[in-house]
C-alpha positions as CSV (number, residue, x, y, z in Angstrom):
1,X,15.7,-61.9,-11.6
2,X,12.1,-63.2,-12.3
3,X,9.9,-60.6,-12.4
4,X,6.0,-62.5,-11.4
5,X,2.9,-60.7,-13.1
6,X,0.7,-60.9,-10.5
7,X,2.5,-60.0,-7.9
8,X,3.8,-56.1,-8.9
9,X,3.9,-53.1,-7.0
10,X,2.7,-49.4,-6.9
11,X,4.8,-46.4,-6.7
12,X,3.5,-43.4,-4.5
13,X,1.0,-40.4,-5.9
14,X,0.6,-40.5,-9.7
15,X,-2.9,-39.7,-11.7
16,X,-5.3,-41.0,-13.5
17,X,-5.7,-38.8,-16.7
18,X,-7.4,-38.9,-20.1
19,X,-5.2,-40.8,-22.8
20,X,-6.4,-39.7,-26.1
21,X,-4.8,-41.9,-27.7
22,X,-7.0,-44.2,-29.7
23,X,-7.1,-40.9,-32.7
24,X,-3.8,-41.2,-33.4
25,X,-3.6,-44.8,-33.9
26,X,-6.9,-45.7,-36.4
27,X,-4.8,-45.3,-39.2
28,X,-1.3,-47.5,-40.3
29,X,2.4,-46.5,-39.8
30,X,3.5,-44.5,-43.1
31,X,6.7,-42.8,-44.0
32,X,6.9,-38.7,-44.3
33,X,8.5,-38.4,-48.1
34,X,11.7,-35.8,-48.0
35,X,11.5,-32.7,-48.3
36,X,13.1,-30.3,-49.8
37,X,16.1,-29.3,-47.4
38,X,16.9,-31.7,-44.0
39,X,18.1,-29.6,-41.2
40,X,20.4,-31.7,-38.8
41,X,21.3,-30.6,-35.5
42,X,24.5,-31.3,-34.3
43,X,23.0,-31.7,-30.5
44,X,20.8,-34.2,-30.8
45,X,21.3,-36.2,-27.2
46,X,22.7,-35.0,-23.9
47,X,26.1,-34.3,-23.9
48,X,29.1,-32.5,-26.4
49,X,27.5,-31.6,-29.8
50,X,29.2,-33.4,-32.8
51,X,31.7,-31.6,-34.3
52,X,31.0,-31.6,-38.6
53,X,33.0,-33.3,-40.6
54,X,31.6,-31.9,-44.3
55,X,31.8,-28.6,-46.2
56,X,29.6,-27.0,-48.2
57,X,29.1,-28.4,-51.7
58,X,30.0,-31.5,-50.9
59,X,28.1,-34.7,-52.2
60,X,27.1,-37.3,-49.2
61,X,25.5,-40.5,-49.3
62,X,23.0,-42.2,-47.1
63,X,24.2,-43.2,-43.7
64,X,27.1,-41.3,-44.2
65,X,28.9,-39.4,-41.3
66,X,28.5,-35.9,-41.3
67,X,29.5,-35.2,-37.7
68,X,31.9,-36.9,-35.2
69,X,31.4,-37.7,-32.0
70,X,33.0,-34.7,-29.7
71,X,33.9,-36.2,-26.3
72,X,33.0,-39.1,-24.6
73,X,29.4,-38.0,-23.7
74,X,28.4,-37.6,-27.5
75,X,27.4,-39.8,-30.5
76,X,27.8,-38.9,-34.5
77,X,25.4,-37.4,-37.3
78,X,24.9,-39.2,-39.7
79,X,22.8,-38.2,-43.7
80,X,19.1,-39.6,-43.5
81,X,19.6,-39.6,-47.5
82,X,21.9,-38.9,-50.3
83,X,22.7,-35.1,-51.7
84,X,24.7,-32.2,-51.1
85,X,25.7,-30.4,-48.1
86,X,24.4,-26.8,-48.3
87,X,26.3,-24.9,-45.6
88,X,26.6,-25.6,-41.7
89,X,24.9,-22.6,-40.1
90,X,22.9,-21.2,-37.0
91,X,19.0,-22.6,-37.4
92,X,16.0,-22.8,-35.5
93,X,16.0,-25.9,-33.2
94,X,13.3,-27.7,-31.1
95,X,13.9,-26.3,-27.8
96,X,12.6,-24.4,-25.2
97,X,14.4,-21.5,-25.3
98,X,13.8,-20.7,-28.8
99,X,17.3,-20.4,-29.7
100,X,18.6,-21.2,-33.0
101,X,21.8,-23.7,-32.6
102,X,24.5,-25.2,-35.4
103,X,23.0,-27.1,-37.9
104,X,24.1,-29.3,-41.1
105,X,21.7,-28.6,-43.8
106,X,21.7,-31.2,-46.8
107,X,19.8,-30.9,-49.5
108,X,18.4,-34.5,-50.8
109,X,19.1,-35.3,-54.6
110,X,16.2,-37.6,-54.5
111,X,18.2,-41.0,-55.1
112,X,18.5,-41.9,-51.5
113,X,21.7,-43.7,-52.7
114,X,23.4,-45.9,-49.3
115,X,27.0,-45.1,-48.4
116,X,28.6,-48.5,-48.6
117,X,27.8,-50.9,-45.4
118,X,30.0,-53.1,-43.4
119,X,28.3,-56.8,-43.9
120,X,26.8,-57.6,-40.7
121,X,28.0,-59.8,-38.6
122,X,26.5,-62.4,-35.5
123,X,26.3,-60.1,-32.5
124,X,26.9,-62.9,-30.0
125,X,30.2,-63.6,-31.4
126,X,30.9,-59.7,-30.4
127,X,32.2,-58.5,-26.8
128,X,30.5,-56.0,-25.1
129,X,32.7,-53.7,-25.7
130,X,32.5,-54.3,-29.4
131,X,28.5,-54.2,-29.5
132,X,29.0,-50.8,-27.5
133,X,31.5,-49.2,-30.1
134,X,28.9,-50.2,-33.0
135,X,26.1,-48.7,-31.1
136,X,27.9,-45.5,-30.2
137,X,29.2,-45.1,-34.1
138,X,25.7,-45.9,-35.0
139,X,24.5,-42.6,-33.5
140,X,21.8,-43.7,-31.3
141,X,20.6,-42.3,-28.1
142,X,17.6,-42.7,-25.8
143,X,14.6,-42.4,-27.7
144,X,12.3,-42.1,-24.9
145,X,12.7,-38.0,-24.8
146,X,16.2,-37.9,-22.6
147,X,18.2,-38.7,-25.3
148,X,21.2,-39.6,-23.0
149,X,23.8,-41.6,-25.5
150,X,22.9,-45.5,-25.3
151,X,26.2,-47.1,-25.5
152,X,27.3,-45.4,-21.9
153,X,24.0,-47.0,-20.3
154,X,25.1,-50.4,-21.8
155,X,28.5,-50.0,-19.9
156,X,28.1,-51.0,-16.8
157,X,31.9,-51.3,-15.7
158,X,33.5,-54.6,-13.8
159,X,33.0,-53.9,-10.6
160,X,28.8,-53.9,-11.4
161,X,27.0,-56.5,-12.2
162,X,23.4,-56.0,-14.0
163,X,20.8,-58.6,-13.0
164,X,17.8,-57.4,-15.1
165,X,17.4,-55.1,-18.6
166,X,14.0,-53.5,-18.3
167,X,12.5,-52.0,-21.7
168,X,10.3,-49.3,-21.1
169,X,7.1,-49.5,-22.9
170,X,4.7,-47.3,-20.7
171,X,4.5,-44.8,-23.0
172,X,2.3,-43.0,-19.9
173,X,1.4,-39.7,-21.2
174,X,-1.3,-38.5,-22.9
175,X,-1.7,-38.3,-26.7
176,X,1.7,-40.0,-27.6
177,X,1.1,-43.6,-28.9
178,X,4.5,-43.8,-31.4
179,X,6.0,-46.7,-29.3
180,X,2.5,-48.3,-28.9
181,X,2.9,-48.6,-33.2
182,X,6.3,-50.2,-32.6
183,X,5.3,-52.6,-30.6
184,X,2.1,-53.5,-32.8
185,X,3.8,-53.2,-36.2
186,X,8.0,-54.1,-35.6
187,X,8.0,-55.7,-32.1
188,X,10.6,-58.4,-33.5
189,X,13.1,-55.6,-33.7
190,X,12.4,-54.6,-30.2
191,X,13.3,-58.7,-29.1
192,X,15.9,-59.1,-30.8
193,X,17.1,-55.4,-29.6
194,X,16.4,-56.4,-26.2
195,X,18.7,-59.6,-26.9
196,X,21.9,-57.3,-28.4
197,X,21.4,-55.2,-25.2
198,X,21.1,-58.0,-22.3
199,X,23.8,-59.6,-24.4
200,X,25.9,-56.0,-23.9
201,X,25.1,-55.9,-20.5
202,X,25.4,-59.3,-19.4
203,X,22.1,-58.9,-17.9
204,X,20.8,-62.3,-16.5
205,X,17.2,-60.8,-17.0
206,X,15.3,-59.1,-19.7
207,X,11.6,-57.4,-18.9
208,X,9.3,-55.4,-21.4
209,X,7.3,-53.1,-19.5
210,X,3.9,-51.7,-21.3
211,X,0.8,-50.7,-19.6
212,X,-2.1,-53.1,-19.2
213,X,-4.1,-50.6,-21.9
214,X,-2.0,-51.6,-24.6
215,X,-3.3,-55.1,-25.1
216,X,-2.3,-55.2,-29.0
217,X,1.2,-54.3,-28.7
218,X,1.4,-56.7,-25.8
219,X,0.3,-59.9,-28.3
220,X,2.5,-58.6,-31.0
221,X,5.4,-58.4,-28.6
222,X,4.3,-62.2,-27.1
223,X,3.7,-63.7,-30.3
224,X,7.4,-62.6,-31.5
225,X,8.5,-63.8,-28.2
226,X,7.3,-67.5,-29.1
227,X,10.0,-67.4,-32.6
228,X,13.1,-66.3,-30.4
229,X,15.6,-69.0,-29.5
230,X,16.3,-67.5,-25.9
231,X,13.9,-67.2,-23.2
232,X,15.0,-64.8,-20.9
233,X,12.6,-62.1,-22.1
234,X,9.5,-61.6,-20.4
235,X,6.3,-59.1,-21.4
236,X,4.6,-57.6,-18.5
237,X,1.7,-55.4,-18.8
238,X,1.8,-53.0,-15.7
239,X,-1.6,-50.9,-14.3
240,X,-2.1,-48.0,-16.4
241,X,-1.2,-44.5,-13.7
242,X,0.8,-41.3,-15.0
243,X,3.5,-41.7,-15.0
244,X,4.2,-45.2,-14.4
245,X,6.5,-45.0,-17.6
246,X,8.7,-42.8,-15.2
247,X,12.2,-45.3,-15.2
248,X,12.3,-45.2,-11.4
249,X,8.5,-45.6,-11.1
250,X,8.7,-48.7,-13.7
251,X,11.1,-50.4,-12.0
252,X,9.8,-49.7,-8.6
253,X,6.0,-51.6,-9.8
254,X,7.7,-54.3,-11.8
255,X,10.7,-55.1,-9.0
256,X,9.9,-53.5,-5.6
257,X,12.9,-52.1,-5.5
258,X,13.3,-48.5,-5.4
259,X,16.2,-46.2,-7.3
260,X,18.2,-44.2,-4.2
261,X,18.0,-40.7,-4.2
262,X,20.4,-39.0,-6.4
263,X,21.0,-42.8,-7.7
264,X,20.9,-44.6,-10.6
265,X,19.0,-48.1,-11.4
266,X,22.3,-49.5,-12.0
267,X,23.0,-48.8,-8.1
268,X,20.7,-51.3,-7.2
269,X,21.7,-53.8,-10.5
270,X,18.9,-52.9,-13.2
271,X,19.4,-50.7,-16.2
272,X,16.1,-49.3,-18.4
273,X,16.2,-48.6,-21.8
274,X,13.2,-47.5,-24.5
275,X,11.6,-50.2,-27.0
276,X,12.6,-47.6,-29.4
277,X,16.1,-47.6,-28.3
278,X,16.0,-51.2,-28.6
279,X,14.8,-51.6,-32.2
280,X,17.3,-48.5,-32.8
281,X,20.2,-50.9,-31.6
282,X,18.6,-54.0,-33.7
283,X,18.6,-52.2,-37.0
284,X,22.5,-50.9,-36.4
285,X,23.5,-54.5,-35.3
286,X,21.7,-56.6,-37.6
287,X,21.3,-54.1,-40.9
288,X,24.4,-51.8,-40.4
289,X,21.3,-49.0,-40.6
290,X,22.6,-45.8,-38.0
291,X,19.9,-43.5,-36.6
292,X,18.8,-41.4,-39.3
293,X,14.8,-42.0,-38.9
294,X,12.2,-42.4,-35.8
295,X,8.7,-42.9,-35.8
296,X,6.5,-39.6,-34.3
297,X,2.8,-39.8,-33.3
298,X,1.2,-36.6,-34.8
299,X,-1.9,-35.8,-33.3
300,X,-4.6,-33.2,-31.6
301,X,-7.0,-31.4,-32.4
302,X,-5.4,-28.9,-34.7
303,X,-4.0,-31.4,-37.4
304,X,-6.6,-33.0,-40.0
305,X,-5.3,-36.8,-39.9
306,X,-3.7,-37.8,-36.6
307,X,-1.2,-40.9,-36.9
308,X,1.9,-42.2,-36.5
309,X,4.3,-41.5,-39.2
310,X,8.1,-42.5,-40.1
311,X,10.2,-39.1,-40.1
312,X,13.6,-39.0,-41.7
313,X,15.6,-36.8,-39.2
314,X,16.1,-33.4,-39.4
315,X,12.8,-33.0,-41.7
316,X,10.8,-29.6,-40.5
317,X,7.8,-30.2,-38.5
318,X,5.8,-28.4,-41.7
319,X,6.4,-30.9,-43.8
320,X,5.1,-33.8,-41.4
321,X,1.9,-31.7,-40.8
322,X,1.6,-31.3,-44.4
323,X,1.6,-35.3,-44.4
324,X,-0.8,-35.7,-42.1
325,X,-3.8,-33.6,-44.0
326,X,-2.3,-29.8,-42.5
327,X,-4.0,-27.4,-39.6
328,X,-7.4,-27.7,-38.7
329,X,-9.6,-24.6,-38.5
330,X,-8.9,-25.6,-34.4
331,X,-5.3,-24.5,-33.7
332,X,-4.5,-23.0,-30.5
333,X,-0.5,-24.4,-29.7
334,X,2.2,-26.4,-31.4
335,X,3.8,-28.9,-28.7
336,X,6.7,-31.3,-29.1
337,X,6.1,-33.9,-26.4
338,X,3.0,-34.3,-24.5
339,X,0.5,-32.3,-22.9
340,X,2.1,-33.0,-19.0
341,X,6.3,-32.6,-20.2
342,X,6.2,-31.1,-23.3
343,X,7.1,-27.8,-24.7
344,X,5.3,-24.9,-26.7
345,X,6.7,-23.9,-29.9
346,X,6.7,-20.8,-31.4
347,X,7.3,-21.9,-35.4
348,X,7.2,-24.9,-37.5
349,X,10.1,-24.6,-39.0
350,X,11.6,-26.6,-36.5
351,X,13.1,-29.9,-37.4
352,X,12.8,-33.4,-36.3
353,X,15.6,-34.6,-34.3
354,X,16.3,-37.9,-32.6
355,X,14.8,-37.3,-29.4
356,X,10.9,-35.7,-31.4
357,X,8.4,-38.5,-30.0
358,X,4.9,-36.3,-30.5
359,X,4.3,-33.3,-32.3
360,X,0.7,-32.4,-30.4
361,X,-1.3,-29.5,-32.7
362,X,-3.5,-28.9,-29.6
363,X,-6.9,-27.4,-30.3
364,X,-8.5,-24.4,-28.2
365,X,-9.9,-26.9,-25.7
366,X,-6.8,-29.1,-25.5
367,X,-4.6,-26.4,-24.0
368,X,-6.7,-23.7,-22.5
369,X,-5.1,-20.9,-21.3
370,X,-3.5,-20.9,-17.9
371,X,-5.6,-19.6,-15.0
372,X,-4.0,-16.7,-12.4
373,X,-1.9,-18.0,-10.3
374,X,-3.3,-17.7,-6.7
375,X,-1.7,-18.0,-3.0
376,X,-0.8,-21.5,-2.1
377,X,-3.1,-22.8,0.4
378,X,-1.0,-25.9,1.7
379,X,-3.7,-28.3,1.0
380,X,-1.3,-30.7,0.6
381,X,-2.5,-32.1,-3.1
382,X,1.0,-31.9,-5.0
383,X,2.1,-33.7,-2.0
384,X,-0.3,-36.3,-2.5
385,X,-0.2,-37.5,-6.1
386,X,3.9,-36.5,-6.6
387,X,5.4,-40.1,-7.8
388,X,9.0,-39.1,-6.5
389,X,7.6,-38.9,-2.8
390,X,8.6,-35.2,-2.4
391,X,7.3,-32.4,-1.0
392,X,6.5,-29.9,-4.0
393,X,5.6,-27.1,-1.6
394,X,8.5,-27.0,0.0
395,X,10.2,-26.5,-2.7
396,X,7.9,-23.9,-4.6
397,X,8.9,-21.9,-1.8
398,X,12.3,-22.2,-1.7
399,X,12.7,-21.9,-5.2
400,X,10.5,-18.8,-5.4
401,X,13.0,-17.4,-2.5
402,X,15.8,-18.4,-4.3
403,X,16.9,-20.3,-1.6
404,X,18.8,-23.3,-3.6
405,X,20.6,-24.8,-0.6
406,X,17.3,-25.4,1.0
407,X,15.5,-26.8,-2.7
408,X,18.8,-29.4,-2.5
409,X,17.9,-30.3,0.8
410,X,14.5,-31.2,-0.2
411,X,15.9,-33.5,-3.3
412,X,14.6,-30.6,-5.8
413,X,17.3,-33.2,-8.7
414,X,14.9,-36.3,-8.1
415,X,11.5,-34.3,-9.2
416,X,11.0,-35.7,-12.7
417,X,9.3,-32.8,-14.2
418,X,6.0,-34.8,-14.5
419,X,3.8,-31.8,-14.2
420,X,0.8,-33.9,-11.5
421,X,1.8,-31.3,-8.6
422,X,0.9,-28.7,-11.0
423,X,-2.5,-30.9,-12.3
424,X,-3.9,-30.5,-9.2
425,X,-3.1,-27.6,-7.8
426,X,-6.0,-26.0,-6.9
427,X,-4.4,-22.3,-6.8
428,X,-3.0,-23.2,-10.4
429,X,0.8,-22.6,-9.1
430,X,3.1,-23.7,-12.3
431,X,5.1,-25.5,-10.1
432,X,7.1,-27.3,-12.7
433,X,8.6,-24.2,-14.0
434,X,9.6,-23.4,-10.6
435,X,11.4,-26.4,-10.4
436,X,13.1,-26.2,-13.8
437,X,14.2,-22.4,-12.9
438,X,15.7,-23.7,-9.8
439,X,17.2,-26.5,-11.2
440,X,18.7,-24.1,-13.9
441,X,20.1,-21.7,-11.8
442,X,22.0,-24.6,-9.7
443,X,23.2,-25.6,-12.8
444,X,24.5,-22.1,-13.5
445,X,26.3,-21.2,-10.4
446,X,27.8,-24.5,-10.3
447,X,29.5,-23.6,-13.6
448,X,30.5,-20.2,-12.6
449,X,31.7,-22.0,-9.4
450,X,34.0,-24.2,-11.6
451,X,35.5,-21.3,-13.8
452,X,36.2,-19.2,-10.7
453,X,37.9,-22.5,-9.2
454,X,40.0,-23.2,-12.2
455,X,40.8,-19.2,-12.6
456,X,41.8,-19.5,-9.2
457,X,44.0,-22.3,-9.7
458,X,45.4,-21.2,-12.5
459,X,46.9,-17.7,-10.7
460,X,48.0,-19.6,-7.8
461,X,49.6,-21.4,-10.1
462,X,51.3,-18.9,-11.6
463,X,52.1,-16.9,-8.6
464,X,54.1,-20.1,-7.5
465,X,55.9,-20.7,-10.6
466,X,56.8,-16.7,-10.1
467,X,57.8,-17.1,-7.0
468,X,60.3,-20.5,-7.9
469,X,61.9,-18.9,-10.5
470,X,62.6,-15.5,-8.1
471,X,63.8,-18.4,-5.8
472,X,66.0,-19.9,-8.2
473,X,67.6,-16.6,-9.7
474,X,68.3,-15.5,-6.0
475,X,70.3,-19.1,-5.5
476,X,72.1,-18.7,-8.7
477,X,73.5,-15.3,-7.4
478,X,74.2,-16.6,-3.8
479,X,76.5,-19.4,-5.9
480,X,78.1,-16.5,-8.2
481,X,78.7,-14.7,-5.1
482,X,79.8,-17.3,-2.9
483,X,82.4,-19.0,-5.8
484,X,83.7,-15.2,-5.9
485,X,84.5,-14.7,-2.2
486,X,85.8,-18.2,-1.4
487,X,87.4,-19.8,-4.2
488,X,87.9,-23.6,-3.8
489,X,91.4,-24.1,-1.3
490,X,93.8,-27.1,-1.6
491,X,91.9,-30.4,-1.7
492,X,88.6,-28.8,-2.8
493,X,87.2,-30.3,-5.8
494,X,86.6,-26.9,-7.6
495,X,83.7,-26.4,-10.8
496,X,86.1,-26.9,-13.9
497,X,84.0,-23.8,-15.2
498,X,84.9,-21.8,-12.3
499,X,88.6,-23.4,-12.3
500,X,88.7,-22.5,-16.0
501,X,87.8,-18.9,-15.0
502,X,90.0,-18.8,-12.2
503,X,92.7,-19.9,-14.2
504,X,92.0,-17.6,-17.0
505,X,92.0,-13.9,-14.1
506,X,95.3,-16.0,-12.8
507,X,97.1,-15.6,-16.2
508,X,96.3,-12.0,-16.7
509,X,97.3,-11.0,-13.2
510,X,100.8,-12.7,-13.8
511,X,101.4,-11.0,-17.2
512,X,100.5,-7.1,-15.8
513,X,102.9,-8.4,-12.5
514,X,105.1,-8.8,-15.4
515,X,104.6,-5.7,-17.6
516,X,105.2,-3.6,-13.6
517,X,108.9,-5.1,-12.5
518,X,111.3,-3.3,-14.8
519,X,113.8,-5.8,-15.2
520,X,111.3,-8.6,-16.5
521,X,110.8,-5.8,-18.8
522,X,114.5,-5.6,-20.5
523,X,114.7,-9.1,-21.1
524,X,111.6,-8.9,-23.0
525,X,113.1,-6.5,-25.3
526,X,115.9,-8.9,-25.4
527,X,114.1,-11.7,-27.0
528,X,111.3,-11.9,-29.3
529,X,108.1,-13.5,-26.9
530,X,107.6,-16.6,-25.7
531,X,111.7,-17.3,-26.7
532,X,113.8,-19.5,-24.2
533,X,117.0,-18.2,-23.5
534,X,120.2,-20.0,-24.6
535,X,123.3,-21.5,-22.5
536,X,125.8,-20.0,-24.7
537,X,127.0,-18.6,-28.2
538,X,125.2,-19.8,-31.3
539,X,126.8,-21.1,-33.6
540,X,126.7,-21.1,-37.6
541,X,126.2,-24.3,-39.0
542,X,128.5,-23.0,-42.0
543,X,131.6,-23.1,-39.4
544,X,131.9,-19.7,-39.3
């Protein structure tokens, strides 16, 4: 599939908004030394957390697994550095709940000492499903904020064929710029990235998708292009509209095409991965490097020296600020994400995990604080600019009626969270957090639903295995009963245990008939038992 620059699409709604990006990116990419204590989380993607594989005390190296995979939907933890495992205990995590989740804490020794690597070998002389076991044992998940595990979007299965990889570039909303340094500064890990992963796929196709404000990272990515062999990659620089780096929205400007509801891209033959992801699956390919670092755009108005810095995962979120110059006198909120999807945080304690893009120290005028909320007006605004084509009113009433039938029948699961119904709403309605507590409490009953199926199941079950066994003991004493009353008659094979028995009762009824007639009775005292009586007179063997 050919994908022609000047003739691309537009998806529906969709803003225009401030970037604020160009602060972040005035100074070069550095690297965030380690600090003192890494805190590892082991649910770092979407899916079953990792189950550890260390105790406490004991001495890891670099790249070294320190959590398997749990399940199929889950990838490994692996040691950003060399040192000693500390404990695995209940920490803060980056989340919006606040809760603090299981966590491997390591303490670095400060020689950053590499667990011994397999030598890499040529990727093209690896089948897919080889390239997908190395990039699953690698650790490495989406790295565009879902953080769903890469090597099940690299699987495709037989029956599907992929025509085009897309490599989502966007990098649409405000403030975050950390794939825009990746392109600019490493964009020959991103091609030959997208290369292992078209090569995965068997994708005939292979599109980077960046918007057209990112001209820099474009010629880095073009300029690599020229020194790869293959030419089946293609750069395309797509008009600059939250949030075009939406996956559906992407694929719709760049193809036409348009995801189904409750569908995937690969229903309709694409699959769409993050630059980031890509250069994630070059360096585990090519250098035998898992995830254990990510690069995170630090920025606003409350941190002293926004840029883009190189995190070892699982460093706290103090330390990076610390890197980048400390708070400002101008700190209102702590954000990880962007302004339009992100989420406050209440400490930065926090660590960096695989799927940290932005840490956003927002100043007072950078996140004001939220306005009353007032009676919806159905102007028809959120209609207007939502890129998913729904109807966000609808389903702010619904889901403020708790009506979750009705939010499904509106397609509440395709809303991707983006936050522009809520931009312009002019009665300031957080709509999005609607959405999310719909969304959540779907979630919830659905589980209850399953655990009162399978409880269900489980005492029907045993009310019929009850009920067969009662069934089977009544049959067994029918038999008993039956073998009792009609013993087996001339010509009837009998049981040879019941014969046996039969015999047996037979015996001892003709011994007492015995003991009762009188004259059986002399002769026994006759003869010592069991004796056979003689014909006549014995007779010595002496001659007398």
């Amino acid at each position: 599939m050919k994908i022609d620059p000047h003739n691309l699409h537009r998806f529906h709604g969709g803003l225009h908004l401030p970037g604020n990006k160009e602060v972040s990116l005035q100074r070069p990419l550095a690297r965030v030394p380690l600090p003192a204590r890494l805190f590892l989380p082991l649910q770092q993607h979407i899916g079953t957390p990792a189950e550890p594989c260390v105790e406490p005390g004991e001495a890891v190296l670099k790249g070294q697994v320190l959590a398997y995979a749990e399940g199929y939907v889950s990838v490994p933890v692996h040691a950003p550095t060399s040192g000693t495992i500390v404990e695995v205990s209940e920490e803060p995590v980056p989340h919006p709940s606040g809760l603090a989740a299981r966590c491997v804490v390591l303490e670095p020794d400060g020689e950053d000492s590499w667990l011994q690597r397999p030598r890499p070998g040529e990727y093209r002389s690896l089948n897919p499903s080889a390239l997908r076991n190395r990039i699953r044992e690698a650790g490495i998940v989406g790295l565009g904020g879902a953080g769903f595990p890469s090597f099940i979007k690299l699987n495709p299965g037989r029956r599907r064929k992929v025509e085009l990889l897309v490599l989502n570039g966007a990098e649409c909303e405000p403030y975050i710029t950390c794939d825009d340094m990746l392109m600019r500064a490493r964009p020959e890990e991103i091609i030959q990235g997208a290369e292992i992963m078209r090569h995965a796929l068997g994708a005939e196709q292979c599109v980077i998708g960046l918007e057209d404000n990112k001209p820099e990272a474009a010629g880095a990515l073009r300029e690599a292009l020229q020194q790869s062999p293959d030419a089946r990659v293609q750069v395309i620089a797509v008009p600059a509209r939250y949030p075009a780096g939406g996956e559906k929205q992407l694929i719709q400007v760049l193809t036409g095409r348009e995801v189904p509801s409750h569908g995937l891209p690969l229903d309709i033959g694409i699959v769409c991965h993050n630059v980031a992801t890509a250069a994630a699956v070059f360096r585990a390919l090519v250098r035998a490097e898992p995830l254990i670092d990510r690069i995170v755009t630090v920025t606003g108005a409350g941190v002293k020296e926004p840029r883009n810095v190189e995190v070892a995962i699982g460093t706290p979120l103090r330390d990076v600020i610390e890197f980048c110059g400390g708070y400002s006198d101008d700190v209102k909120r702590l954000i990880v994400g962007g302004p339009m999807m992100g989420f406050t945080l209440d400490s930065d304690q926090v660590p960096v995990t695989k799927t940290t893009n932005c840490i956003l120290v927002a100043g007072h005028a950078e996140a004001p604080d939220p306005l009353p909320a007032l009676p919806c007006i159905r102007c028809g605004a959120c209609v207007d600019v939502c890129p998913a084509n729904l109807l966000p009113q609808q389903l702010y009433w619904y889901s403020r009626a708790r009506d979750f039938e009705k939010t499904q029948d509106y397609h509440l699961f395709d809303c991707i969270e983006c936050g522009c119904c809520a931009q312009v709403c002019p009665s300031h309605i957080p709509l999005v957090q609607y959405f999310r507590f719909a969304k959540t409490e779907i979630w919830s009953q659905e589980r209850e639903k399953r655990k009162a199926d399978h409880a269900r199941q489980r005492h029907e079950f045993h009310l019929q295995r009850l009920e067969q066994e009662k069934r089977e003991r009544e049959e067994r004493m029918r038999s008993k009963k039956e073998a009792l009353e009609h013993p087996p008659g001339a010509g009837e094979v009998a049981d040879p245990k019941k014969a046996a028995i039969e015999a047996a009762l037979a015996r001892v009824r003709a011994k007492q008939a015995a003991r009762d007639d009188p004259r059986t009775a002399r002769e026994s005292n006759l003869r010592q038992p069991d004796e056979a009586p003689t014909a006549g007179p014995q007779v010595d063997k002496t001659g007398r």
